[in-house]
Structures are given as structure tokens and as C-alpha cells.
C-alpha positions in Angstrom: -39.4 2.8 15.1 -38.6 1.4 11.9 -36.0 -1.5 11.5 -32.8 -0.6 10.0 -32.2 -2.3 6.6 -29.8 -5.2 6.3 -26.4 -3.8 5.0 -24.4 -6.7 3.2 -20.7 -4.6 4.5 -19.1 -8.2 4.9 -19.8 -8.6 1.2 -17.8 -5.7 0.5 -15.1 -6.9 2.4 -14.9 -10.2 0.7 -14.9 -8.7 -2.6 -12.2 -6.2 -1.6 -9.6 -9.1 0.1 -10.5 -11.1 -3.1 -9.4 -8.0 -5.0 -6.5 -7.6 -3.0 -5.7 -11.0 -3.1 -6.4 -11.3 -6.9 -3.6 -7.8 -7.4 -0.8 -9.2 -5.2 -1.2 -12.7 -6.1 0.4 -15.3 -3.0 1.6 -12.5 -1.3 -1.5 -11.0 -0.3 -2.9 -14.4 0.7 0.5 -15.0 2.9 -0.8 -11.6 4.7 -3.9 -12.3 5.2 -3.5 -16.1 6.6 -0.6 -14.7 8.8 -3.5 -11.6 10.0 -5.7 -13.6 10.4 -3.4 -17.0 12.4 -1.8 -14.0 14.7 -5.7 -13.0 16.0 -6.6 -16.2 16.1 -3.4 -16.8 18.5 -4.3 -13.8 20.7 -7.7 -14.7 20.9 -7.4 -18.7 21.8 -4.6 -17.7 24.1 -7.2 -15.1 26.1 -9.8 -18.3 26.4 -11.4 -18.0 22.8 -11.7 -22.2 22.3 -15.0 -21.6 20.1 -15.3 -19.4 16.9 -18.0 -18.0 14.7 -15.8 -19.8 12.0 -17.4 -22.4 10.0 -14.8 -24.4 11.8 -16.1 -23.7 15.1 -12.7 -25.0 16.8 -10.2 -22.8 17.1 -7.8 -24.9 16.8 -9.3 -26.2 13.7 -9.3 -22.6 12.7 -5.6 -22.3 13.5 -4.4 -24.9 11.4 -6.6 -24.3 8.3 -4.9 -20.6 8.5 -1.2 -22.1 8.6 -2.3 -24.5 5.7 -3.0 -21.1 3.9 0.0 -19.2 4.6 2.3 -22.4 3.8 0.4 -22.7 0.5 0.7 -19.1 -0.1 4.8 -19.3 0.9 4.9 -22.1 -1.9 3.2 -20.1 -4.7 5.8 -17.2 -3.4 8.7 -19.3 -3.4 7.6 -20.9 -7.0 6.8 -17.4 -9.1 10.4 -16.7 -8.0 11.7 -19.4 -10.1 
């Protein structure tokens, strides 16, 4: 049985959120960071204290998502000037 190739999906993914994020400017970013710091939440409440994250720590993890959405809420809160 021959091995499947590799298939670079997450690639795909990054370029699409960057696209997203590039379209809807800060407010895209403030959805994503609040996505992704509300799974984070579940997860680390369930027992998840480890991540696949370059972080590693959830908690780390945790806070470098609320330093995204708060940055994002300030570019919001500035383009509205």
C-alpha cells in the first residue's frame, strides 16, 4: 500500500484567515483572537494545560490570544476616529 502524499491543507487555511484578515482589517483579527481565546477556555477548563501551540502552555496561549483581540479592539476603536 502506497503512502498517501503530504497535503499542505493548513497552508490553505493560513492563506485564507490572512485573506480574511487582510479584507476586514481589525475586525476579522478581533474574531479570530476571540475564536480562538473561547476554545482555548473550553479546552483548559476540560484539563487541556499543554498545547500543540508554539507556546506550549495554555495559559501562555491564553494570554497571547487576549493581547490579539485587545490590539485588534484598538485598531477598531482608532479607524473609527
Amino acid at each position: 500500500m502506497k503512502a498517501q502524499p503530504y497535503d499542505p491543507l493548513r497552508l490553505c487555511v493560513y492563506a485564507t484567515v490572512a485573506l480574511l484578515a487582510w479584507l476586514l482589517g481589525p475586525w476579522a483579527v478581533a474574531g479570530f483572537a476571540a475564536l480562538g481565546f473561547a476554545g482555548y477556555w473550553k479546552a483548559r477548563r476540560a484539563g487541556l494545560t499543554r498545547s500543540k501551540c508554539l507556546l506550549r502552555d495554555t495559559r501562555l496561549v491564553l494570554a497571547y490570544l487576549g493581547l490579539i483581540g485587545l490590539a485588534a479592539v484598538v485598531g477598531i476603536v482608532l479607524s473609527l476616529r
